[in-house]
ZAKOL-973603 format. One record per residue (C-alpha): residue in three letters; x, y, z. Coordinates in steps of 0.5 Angstrom, whole numbers, plus 500, padded with zeros to 3 digits. Example, Ala and Ser with C-alpha at 12.3 -4.5 7.8 and 13.67 -1.06 7.14 Angstrom:
// ZAKOL-973603
Ala525491516Ser527498514
END
This chain:
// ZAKOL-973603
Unk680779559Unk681779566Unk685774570Unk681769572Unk684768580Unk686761579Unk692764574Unk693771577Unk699766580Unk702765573Unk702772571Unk704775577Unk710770577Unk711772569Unk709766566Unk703769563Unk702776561Unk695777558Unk689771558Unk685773552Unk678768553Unk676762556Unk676756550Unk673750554Unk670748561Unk669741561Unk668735567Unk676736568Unk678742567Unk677749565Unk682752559Unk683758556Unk687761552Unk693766554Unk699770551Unk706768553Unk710774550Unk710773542Unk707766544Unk699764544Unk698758549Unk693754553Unk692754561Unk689749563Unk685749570Unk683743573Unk677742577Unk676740583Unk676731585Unk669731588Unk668731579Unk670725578Unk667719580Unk671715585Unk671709582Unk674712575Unk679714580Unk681708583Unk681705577Unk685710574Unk690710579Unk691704581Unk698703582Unk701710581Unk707711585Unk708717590Unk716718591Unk714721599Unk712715604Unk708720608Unk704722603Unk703716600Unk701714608Unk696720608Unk694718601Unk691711604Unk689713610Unk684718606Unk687724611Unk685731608Unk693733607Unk692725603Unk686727598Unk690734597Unk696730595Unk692725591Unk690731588Unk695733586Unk699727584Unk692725578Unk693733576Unk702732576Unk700725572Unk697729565Unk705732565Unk708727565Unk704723561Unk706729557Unk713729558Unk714722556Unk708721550Unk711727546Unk720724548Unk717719545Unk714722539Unk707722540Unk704728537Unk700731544Unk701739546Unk707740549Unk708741556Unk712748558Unk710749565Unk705747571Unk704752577Unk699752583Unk694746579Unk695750573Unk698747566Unk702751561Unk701749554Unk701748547Unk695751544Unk694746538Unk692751531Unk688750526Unk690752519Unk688759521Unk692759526Unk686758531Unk683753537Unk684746533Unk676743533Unk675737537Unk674730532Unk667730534Unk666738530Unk668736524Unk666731518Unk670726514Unk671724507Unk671716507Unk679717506Unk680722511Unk677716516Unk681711514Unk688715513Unk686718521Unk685712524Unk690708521Unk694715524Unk691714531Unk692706532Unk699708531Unk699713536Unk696708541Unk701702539Unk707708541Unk704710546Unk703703548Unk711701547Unk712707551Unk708705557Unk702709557Unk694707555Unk690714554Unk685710557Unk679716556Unk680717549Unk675718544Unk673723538Unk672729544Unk679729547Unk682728540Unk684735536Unk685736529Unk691740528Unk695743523Unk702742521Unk705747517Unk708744510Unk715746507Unk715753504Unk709753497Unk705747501Unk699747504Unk701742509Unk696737512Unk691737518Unk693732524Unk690729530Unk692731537Unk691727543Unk690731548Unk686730556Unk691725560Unk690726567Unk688718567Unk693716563Unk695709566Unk701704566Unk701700561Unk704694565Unk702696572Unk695697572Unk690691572Unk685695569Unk690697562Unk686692558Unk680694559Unk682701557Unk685700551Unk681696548Unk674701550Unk679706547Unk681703539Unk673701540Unk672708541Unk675710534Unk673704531Unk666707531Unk667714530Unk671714525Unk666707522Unk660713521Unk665715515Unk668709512Unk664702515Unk668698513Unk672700519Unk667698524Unk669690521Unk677691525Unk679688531Unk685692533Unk685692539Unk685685541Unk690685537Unk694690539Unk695688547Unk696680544Unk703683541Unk704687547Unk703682552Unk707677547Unk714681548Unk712683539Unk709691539Unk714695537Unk712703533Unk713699526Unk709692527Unk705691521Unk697690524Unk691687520Unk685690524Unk683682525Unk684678531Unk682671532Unk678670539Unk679664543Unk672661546Unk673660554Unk668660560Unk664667561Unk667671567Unk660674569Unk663679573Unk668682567Unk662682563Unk657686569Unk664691569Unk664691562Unk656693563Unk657698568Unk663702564Unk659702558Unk653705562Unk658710565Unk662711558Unk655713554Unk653718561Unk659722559Unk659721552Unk652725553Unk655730558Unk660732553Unk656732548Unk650737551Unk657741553Unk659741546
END
């Protein structure tokens, strides 16, 4: 197909020799498959910040760091020049949470360029060799449920020992791979996280808490619509419990049960919790409605 004009850039500078389709168009961004020389990648073209909703995006970016004090002035005085570098700072996040996810183990594309807002990467396959299905389009056994979520509570856990809470993932940003076997195998399909433009820092931001409990809350019920019995676990309380106490590390032993401390109601928190819920089922039904 012909180049879309956001990625003429990248094949006149050689990064990308042909695009064959689009592959998705979602709230953040446009994705379409492209040739590399012999390699089959993904280009992903983030939409413009007016598409997200200003809270979300102080709440994700609270407390990120801009190396360059004029940019960071601009930044917060709203300036023009500070909302393009706002801009391009959310969209350089998603690489370096990449960057930093994939040093550290956790199965995500791997990152191979990032050019005039475009992001050159890893297109997750399935055992065929194409676009991996979102979560979301694929039915689970109880055993499948239950052996990936187990897999993707201990991607939360590495991502958390490495400092990052997703802080959007659900089964709509979560790719089921497929990972070649040794030679006369089948192999096995794997989960892929995918979508961390709002990644977070774990120890920086007020907000991380929150996020990752909405996040372990969110494969709880979606894997619970296969194997009930994961609907009863309480992994997230759990999770932060260890974290903030100085104990999680990739191979702590987790039980998926939690004892809540009874204290006074913060009624604020609970009204926010209110509003991000509203806010989360609004989307959820976007994505869904896009699907």
């Amino acid at each position: 197909m012909k180049a879309p004009p956001r990625l003429q850039s990248l094949v006149d500078e050689g990064l990308i020799d042909t695009v064959v389709r689009q592959l998705m168009s979602g709230k953040e961004a446009m994705v379409y498959v492209v040739r590399c020389g012999d390699e089959t990648r993904c280009a992903k073209i983030y939409k413009e910040a007016t598409q997200r909703s200003f809270r979300q995006a102080v709440d994700y970016t609270e407390n990120r760091r801009v190396k360059n004090s004029r940019s960071a002035r601009a930044m917060a005085k709203g300036s023009r020049f500070g909302r393009e570098q706002q801009e391009a700072a959310w969209q350089s996040a998603e690489v370096d949470a990449l960057y930093r996810l994939a040093a550290a183990g956790v199965r995500v594309p791997q990152p191979y360029n990032f050019h005039d807002g475009v992001l050159l990467m890893e297109l997750v396959a399935d055992a065929h060799g194409d676009a991996a299905p979102r979560l979301n389009d694929v039915a689970f056994t109880p055993e499948q449920a239950l052996a990936h979520h187990q897999t993707l509570i201990a991607e939360v856990v590495r991502m958390l020992c490495a400092g990052v809470v997703h802080g959007d993932l659900s089964e709509f940003n979560i790719l089921l791979g497929h990972v070649a076997g040794p030679e006369g195998s089948d192999g096995m399909d794997v989960p892929v996280i995918i979508d961390l433009p709002q990644a977070v820092d774990a120890a920086g931001n007020n907000h991380a808490q929150r996020m990752l409990m909405r996040d372990v809350g969110n494969l709880r019920d979606f894997f619970g619509r296969f194997a009930p019995e994961l609907l009863h676990t309480d992994y997230g309380p759990e999770i932060w419990n260890l974290y903030r106490a100085g104990l999680l590390s990739n191979d702590t032993p987790l039980t998926g049960r939690f004892e809540h401390a009874h204290a006074d109601v913060d009624m604020q928190a609970v009204l926010r919790e209110i509003d991000d819920a509203r806010a989360e089922d609004a989307a959820r039904r976007l994505r869904m409605a896009q699907a």
